[in-house]
C-alpha positions as CSV (number, residue, x, y, z in Angstrom):
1,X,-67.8,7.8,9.6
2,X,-64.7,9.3,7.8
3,X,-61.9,6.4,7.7
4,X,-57.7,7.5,7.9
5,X,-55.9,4.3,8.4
6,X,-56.5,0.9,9.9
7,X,-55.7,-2.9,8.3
8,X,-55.3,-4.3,5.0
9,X,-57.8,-6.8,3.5
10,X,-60.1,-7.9,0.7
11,X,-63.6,-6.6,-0.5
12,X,-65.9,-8.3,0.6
13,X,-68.5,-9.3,-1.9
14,X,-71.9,-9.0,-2.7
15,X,-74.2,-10.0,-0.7
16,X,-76.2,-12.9,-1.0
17,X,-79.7,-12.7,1.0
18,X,-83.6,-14.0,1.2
19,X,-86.2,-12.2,1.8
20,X,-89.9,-12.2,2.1
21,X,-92.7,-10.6,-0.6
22,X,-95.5,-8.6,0.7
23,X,-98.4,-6.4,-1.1
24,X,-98.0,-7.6,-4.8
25,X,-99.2,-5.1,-7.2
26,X,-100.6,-6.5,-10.6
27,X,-98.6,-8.2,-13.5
28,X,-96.4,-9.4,-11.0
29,X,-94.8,-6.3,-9.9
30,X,-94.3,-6.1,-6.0
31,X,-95.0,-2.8,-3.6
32,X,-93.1,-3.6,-1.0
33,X,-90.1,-6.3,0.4
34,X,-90.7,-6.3,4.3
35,X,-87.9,-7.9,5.3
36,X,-84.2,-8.5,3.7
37,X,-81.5,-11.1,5.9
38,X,-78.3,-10.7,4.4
39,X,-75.3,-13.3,4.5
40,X,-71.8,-13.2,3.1
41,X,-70.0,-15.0,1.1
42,X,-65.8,-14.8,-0.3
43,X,-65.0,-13.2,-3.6
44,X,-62.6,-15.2,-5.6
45,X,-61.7,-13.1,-9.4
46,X,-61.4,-15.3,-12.3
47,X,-60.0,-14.6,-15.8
48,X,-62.7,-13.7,-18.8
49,X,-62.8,-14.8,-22.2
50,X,-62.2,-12.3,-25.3
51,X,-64.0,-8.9,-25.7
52,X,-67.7,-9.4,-27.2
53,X,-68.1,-12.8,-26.1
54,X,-71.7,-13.2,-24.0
55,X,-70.9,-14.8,-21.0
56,X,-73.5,-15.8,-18.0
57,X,-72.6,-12.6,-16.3
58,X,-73.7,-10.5,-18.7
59,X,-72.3,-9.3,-21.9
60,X,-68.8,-7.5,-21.9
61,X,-69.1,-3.9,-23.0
62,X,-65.7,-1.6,-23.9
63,X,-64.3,-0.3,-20.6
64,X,-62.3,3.0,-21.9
65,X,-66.1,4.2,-23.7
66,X,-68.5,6.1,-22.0
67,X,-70.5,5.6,-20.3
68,X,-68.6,2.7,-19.3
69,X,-65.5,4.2,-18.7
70,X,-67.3,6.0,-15.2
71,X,-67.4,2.5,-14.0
72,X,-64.2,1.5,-11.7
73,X,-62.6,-2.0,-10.3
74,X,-61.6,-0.7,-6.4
75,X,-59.5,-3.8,-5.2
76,X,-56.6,-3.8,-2.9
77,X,-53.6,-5.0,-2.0
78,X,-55.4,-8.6,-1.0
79,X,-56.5,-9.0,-4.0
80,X,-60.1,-8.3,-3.4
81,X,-62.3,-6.7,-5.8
82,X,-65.4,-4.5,-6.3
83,X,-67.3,-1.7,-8.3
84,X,-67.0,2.0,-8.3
85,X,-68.7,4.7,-9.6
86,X,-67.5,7.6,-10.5
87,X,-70.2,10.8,-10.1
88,X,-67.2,13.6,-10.0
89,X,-63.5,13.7,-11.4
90,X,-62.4,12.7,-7.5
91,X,-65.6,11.0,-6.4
92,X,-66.4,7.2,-6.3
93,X,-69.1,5.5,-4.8
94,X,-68.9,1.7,-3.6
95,X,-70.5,0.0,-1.5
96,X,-69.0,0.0,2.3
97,X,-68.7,-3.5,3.3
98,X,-66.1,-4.1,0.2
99,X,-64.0,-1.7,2.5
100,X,-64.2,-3.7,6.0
101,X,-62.1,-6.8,6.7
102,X,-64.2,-9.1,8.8
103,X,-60.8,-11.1,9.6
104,X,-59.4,-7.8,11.4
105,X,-62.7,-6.2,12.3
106,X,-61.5,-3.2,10.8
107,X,-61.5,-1.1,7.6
108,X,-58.9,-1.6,5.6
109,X,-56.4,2.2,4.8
110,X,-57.5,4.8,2.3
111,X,-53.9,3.8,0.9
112,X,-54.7,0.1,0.2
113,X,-57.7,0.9,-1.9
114,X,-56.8,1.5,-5.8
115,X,-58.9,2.4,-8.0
116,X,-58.8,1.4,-12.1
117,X,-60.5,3.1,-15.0
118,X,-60.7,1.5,-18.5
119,X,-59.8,-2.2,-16.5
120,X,-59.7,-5.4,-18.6
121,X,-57.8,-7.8,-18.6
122,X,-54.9,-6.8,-16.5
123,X,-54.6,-3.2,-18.6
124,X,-56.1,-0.1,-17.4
125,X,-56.5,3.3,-18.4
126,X,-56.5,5.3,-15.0
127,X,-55.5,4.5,-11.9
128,X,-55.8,6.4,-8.2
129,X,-55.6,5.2,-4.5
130,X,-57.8,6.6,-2.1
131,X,-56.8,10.1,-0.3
132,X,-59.6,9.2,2.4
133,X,-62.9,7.4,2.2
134,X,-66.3,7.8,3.7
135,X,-68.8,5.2,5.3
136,X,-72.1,6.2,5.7
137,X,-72.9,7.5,9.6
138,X,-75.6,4.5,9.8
139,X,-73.9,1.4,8.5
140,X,-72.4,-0.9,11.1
141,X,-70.4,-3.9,9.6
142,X,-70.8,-6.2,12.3
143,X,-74.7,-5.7,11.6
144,X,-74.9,-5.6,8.0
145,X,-78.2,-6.9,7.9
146,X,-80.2,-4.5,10.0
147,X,-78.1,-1.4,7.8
148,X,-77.8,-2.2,4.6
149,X,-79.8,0.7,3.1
150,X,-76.7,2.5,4.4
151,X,-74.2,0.3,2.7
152,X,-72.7,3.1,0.6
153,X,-68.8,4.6,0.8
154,X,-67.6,7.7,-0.9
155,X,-63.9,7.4,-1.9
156,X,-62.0,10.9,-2.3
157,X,-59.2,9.9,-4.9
158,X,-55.5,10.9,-4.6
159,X,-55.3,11.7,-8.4
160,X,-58.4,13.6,-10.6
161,X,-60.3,11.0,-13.2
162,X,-59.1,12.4,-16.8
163,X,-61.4,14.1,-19.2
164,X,-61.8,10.0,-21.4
165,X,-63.2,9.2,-17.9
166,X,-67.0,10.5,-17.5
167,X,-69.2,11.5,-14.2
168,X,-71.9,9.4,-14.4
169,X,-75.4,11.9,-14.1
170,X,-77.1,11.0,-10.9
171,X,-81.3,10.2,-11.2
172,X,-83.0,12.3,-8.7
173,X,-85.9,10.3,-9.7
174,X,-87.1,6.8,-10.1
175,X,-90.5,4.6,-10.7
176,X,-91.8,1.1,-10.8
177,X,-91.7,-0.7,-14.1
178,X,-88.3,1.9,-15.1
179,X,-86.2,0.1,-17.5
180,X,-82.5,-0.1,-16.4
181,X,-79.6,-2.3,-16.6
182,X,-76.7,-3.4,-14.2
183,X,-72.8,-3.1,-14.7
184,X,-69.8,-4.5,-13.0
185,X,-67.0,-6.7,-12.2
186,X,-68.6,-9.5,-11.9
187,X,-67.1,-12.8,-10.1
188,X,-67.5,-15.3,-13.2
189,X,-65.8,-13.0,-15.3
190,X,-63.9,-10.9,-12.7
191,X,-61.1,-9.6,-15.6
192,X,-63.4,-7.7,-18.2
193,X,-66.1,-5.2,-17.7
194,X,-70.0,-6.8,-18.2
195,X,-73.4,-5.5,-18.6
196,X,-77.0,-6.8,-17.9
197,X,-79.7,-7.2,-20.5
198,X,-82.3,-4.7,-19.8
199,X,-84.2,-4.9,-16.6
200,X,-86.4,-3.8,-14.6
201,X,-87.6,-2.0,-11.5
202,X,-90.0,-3.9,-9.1
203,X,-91.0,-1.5,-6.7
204,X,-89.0,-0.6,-3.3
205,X,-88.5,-2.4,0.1
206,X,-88.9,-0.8,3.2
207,X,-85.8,0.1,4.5
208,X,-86.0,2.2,0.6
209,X,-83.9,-0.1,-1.0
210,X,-85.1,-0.3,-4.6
211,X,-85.6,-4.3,-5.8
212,X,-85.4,-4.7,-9.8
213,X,-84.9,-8.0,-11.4
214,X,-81.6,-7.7,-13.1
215,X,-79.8,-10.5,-12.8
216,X,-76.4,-9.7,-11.4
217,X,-73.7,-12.0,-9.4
218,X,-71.2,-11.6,-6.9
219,X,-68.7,-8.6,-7.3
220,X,-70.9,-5.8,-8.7
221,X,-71.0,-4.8,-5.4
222,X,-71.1,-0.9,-5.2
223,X,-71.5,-1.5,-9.6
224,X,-74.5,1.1,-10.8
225,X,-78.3,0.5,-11.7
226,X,-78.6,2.8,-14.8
227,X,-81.8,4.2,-16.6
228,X,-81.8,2.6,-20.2
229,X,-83.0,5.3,-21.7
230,X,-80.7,8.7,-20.0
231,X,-77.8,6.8,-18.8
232,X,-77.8,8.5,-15.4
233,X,-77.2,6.5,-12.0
234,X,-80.3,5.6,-9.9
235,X,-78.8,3.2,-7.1
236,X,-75.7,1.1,-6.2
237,X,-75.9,-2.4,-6.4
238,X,-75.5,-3.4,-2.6
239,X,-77.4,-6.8,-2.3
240,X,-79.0,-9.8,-4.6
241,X,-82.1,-11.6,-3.5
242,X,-83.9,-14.5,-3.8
243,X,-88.1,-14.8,-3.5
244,X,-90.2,-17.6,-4.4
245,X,-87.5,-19.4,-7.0
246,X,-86.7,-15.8,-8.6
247,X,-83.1,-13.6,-8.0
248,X,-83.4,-10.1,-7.4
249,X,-81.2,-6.9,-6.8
250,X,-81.2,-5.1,-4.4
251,X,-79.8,-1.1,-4.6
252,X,-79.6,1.8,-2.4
253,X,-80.9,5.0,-4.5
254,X,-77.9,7.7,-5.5
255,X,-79.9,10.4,-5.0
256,X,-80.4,9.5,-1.4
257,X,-76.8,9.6,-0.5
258,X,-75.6,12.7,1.2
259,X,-72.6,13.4,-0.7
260,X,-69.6,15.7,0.8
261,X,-69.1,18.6,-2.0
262,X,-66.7,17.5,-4.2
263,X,-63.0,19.6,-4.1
């Protein structure tokens, strides 16, 4: 579904959902998530404390060094805000439903959507709108919960990402147990870049969604789930979870994506 124009709005946010655990493997570590219900919730940005602080979303990390500098805030017009990832000098990946507006029913113009490298604290590095944006073919908005393995946008940018601003490698692979870590705009400290401590993988649901227990909170939306150890992408933050007391991410792999060849 290639988007041209239609209404302004905000992104909406990360998803907040329940779901229920089958097949448990041992030490804890679970096979396979049957089902996911997802509900939404508003995203409302808040200012962050001072660079290095810890804060409950995660430390802060530098925004304008790689590999955090591949990271983006796409907000609009509305104010809304989300994470971007950037996997080619013109290509970012978000997650779709931080591009709908559920008070028009529409999804809001390429034009509306900017994009901001090296964000924090009201400065930025780099800084492109949309040319055009894709939604994945299977995601419907108005049924987010029966397609949210196909919760994934690519954003063609007006403007190419300078050199400063690094691709992130995409992981064609990944495995149960994988350490990896989470990054994003998150809502506490919506101003400044953060990071999760190291995580890890859990297994994979079965719509493929991959479930690790990073703890992440509203407005990583479309943020990345890296591999510790190579940096590289393995999925896009999409969903969080909660089964039997404990919170949960849920991620749609990269290398799953069909991505349109980049220009």
């Amino acid at each position: 579904m290639q988007v041209s124009s239609c209404d302004l709005s905000c992104c909406e946010p990360l998803f907040r959902t329940t779901a229920r655990r089958e097949n448990a493997l041992s030490a804890g570590v679970f096979a396979v998530f049957r089902s996911v219900l997802a509900a939404m919730s508003l995203l409302f940005p808040i200012n962050g404390p001072a660079n290095g602080q810890t804060t409950s979303s995660g430390a802060i990390v530098n925004a304008a060094e790689s590999p955090w500098s591949g990271i983006a805030m796409v907000t609009n017009s509305v104010y809304g805000r989300c994470t971007g990832i950037l996997i080619d000098p013109r290509t970012v990946l978000t997650a779709a439903h931080c591009l709908y507006s559920r008070r028009t029913s529409q999804y809001v113009r390429p034009q509306s959507v900017h994009v901001l490298f090296g964000y924090d604290r009201g400065q930025y590095g780099f800084h492109s709108v949309a040319k055009e944006f894709e939604v994945a073919p299977g995601y419907d908005p108005e049924r987010s919960q029966a397609t949210i393995s196909s919760d994934w946008a690519v954003l063609l940018l007006e403007k190419r990402a300078p050199p400063a601003y690094r691709p992130f490698p995409v992981a064609q692979t990944w495995q149960t147990a994988q350490r990896v870590l989470a990054a994003g705009f998150a809502q506490q400290r919506s101003e400044v870049l953060t990071r999760t401590p190291t995580c890890g993988i859990e297994g994979q649901a079965e719509n493929g969604l991959i479930v690790s227990d990073c703890s992440v909170s509203h407005g990583l939306s479309g943020g990345p789930l890296i591999d510790e150890k190579t940096l590289s992408v393995i999925a896009l933050q999409v969903a969080i979870t909660e089964m039997d007391g404990r919170h949960y991410t849920l991620s749609i792999p990269v290398a799953a994506i069909k991505l349109p060849i980049a220009p």
